[in-house]
C-alpha positions as CSV (number, residue, x, y, z in Angstrom):
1,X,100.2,-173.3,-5.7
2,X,98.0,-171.5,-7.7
3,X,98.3,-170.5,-11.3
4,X,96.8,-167.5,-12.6
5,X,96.8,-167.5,-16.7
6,X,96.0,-163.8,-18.7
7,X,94.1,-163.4,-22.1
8,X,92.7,-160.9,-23.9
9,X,95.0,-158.5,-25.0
10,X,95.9,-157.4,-28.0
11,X,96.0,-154.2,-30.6
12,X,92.8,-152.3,-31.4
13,X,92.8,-148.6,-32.1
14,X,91.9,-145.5,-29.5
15,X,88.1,-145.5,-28.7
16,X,88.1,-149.1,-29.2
17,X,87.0,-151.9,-26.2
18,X,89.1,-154.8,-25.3
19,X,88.2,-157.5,-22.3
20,X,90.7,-159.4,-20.5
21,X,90.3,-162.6,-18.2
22,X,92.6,-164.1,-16.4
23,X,91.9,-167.7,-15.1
24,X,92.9,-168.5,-11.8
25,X,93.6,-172.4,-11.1
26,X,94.9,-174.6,-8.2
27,X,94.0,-177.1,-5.8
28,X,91.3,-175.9,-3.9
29,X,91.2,-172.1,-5.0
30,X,90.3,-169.6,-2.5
31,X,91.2,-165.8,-2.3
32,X,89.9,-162.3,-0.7
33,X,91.4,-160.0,-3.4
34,X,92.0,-160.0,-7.0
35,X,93.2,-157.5,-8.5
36,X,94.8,-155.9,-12.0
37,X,98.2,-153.8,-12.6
38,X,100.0,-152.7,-15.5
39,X,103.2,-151.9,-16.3
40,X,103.7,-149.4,-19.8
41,X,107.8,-149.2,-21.0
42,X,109.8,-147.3,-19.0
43,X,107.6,-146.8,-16.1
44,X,106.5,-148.8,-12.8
45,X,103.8,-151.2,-12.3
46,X,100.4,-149.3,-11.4
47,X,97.1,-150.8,-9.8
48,X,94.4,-150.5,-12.2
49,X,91.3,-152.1,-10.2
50,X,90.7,-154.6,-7.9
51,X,87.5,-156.7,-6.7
52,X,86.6,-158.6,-3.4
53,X,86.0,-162.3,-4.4
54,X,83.0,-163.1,-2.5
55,X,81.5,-160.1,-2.0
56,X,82.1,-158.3,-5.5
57,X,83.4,-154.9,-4.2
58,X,85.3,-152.9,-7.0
59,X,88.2,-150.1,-6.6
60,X,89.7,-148.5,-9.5
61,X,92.2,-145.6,-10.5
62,X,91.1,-142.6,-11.1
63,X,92.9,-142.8,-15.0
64,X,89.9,-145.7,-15.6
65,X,87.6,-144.8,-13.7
66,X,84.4,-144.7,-15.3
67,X,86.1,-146.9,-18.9
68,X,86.7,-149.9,-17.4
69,X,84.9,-152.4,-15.3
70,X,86.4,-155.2,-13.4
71,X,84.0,-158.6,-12.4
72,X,84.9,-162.0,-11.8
73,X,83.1,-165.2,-11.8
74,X,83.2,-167.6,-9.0
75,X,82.2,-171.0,-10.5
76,X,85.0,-170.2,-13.5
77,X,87.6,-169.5,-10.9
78,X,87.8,-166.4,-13.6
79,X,88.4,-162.3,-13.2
80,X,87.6,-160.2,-16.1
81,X,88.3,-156.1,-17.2
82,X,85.9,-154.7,-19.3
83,X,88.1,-151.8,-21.3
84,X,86.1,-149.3,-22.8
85,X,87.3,-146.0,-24.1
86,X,90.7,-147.0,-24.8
87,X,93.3,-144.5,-25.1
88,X,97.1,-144.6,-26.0
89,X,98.0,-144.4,-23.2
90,X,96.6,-147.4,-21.8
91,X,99.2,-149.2,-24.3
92,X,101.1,-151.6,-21.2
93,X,101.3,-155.4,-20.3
94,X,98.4,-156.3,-17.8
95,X,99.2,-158.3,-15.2
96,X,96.3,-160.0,-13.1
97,X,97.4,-160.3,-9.5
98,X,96.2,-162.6,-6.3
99,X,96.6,-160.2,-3.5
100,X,96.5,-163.0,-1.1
101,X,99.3,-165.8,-2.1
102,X,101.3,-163.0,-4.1
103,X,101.0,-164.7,-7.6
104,X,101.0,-162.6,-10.5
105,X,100.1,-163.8,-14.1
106,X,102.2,-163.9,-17.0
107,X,100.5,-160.5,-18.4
108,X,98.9,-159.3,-21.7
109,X,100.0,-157.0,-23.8
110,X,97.8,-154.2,-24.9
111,X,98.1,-152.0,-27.7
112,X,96.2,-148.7,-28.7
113,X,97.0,-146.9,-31.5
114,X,96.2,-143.5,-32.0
């Protein structure tokens, strides 16, 4: 079973930068896909970015294109987003996702005041 555990999130103002990890754990980790989603009040849960494992391949959404950056670390079992730029409408709980087994994380919430 594998275990995926979100940090990071948290208030800061509009401009400001956050980064969120989310810690994968399990016997014997091993995916193809990680990816981030988030889910603001009221609306549906939207892909943000996602990143081959081995081979480091990003995708993003056009809304973050160009603010944030997704990476991971292999040795840490570890995915990160890099949030620059933040606007108020990036306000939503972020949920880290395995795209292989299905497991989502608990989710952070992120808050950006205008």
């Amino acid at each position: 079973q594998v275990q995926l555990v979100e940090s990071g999130g948290g208030l800061v103002q509009a401009g400001g930068s956050l980064r969120l990890s989310c810690a994968a754990s399990g016997r014997a980790f091993s995916t193809y896909v990680m990816a981030w989603f988030r889910q603001a009040p009221g609306k549906e849960r939207e892909f943000v970015a996602s990143i081959t494992w081995s081979g480091g391949t990003t995708a993003y959404a056009d809304s973050v294109k160009g603010r944030f950056t997704i990476s991971r670390d292999i040795a840490k079992n570890t995915m990160y987003l890099q949030m620059n730029s933040l606007k108020p409408e990036d306000t939503a709980v972020y949920y880290c996702n395995d795209r292989n087994s299905g497991y989502w994380g608990q989710g952070t919430q992120v808050t950006v005041s205008s």
